[in-house]
N, C-alpha and C positions, 0 to 999 in steps of 0.2 A: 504494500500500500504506500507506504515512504518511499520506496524507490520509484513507483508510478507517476508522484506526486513530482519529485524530481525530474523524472522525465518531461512532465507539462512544461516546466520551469525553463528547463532548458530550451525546450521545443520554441518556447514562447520568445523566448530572446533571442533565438537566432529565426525569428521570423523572416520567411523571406529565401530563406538559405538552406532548402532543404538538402544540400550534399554534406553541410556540417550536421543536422539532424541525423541522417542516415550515417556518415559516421559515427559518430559517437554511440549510435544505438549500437551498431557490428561490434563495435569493440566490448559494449557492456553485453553484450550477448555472447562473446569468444570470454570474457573475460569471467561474465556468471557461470558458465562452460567450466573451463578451467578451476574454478578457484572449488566447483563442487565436486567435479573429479577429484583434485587434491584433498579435499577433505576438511577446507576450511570450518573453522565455528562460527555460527551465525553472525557473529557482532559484526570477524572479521570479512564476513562472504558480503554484509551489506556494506560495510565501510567501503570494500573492495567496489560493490556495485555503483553508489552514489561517487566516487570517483572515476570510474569506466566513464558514466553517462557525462559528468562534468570536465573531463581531462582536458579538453580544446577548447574552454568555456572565454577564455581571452582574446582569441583570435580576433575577434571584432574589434576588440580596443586595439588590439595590434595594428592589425589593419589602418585603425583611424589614429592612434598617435605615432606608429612610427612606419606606416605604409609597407608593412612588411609582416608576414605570418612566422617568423622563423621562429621555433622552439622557443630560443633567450625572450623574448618578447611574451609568449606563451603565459611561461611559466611567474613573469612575473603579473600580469594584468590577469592570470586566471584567478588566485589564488581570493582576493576583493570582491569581483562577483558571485564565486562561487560561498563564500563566504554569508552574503546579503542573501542568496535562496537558500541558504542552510536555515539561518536564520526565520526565514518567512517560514520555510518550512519545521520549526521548530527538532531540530537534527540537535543531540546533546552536544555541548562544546568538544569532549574530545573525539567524538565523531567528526564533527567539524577541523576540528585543529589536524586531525591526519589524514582527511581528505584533503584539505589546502595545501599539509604538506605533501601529499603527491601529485597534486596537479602540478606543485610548483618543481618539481622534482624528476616529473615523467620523462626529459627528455635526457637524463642524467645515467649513464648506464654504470659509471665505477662503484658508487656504493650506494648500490642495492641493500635496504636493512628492512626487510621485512617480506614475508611470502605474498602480501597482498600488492606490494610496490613492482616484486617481479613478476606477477600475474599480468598487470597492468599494463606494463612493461611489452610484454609478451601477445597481449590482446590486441595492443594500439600497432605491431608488428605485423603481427596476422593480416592486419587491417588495410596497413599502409602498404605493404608487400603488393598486393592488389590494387593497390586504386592506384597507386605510383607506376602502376607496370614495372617494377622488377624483374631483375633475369634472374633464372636458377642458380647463374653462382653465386648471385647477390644474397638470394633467401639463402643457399648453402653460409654465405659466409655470416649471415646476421643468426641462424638456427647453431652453428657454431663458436660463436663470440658472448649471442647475449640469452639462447635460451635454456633455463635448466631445469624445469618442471615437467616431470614425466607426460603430462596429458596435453602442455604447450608442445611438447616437440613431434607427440602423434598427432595433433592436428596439422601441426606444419609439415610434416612428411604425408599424412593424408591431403592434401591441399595440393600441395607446388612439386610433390615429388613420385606420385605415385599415378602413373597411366593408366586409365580405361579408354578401351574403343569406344568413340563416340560417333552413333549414327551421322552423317553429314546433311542428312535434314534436321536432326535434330532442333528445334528453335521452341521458345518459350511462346505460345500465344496466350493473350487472355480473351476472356468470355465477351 
């Protein structure tokens, strides 16, 4: 229900912008994935969640005071906003206080201090892997560098590294 709530939140300020919407949704869905294969405890599986959804929540100020999306910019202008919908949404402070610190932290790969930090980590990869078009030695070298949670590295191997024959009509239509 909190993390729903969240989600509006988010949704709502990046109105307008649905490729950061549907981001951030992928990543809190690779990363709700992950963290309950791993076996997280609840507190940590939702702290981990309300950070998936919020982890790019800066981009826009970025965007508008320094005309640029790059990570450093991110991590600092996310941490304020994400902060102000913790708050609306009544999120207890240290909920809050270690979601801000891995929004502000995400694009930080040396020290990793907590399993919910490398989930995250791990989700926003999965993520970016695909939307960036990465090449397989690229996912090779980020799946060897930065991932080390059993259920992040089978998705990433199910994902980028394992072939099925795919009909060549195959195409999605809808209704």
């Amino acid at each position: 229900m909190l993390v729903g709530r969240i989600i509006g939140e988010m949704a709502a300020y990046n109105c307008g912008c649905p490729e950061l919407v549907n981001h951030a949704l992928k990543v809190f869905g690779f990363a709700k994935a992950i963290g309950e294969q791993e076996g997280l405890d609840n507190p940590v599986q939702q702290t981990l969640e309300i950070a998936a959804v919020l982890h790019d929540i800066g981009i826009l100020e970025s965007e508008r005071k320094y005309h640029s999306y790059e990570g450093e910019y991110q991590q600092i202008e996310g941490p304020p906003i994400a902060r102000e919908m913790l708050m609306r949404c009544e999120v207890p402070s240290e909920v809050a206080d270690r979601v801000c610190y891995l929004i502000a932290h995400h694009h930080e790969y040396d020290h990793i201090d907590g399993l919910d930090y490398q989930i995250l980590v791990e989700a926003d990869f999965l993520v970016n892997l695909f939307e960036q078009e990465q090449s397989r030695e690229q996912a090779q070298q980020i799946r060897d560098s930065v991932f080390c949670t059993a259920a992040g590295k089978r998705l990433l191997e199910d994902i980028f590294f394992k072939t099925l024959p795919v009909p060549s009509s195959f195409a999605v239509s809808l209704p």
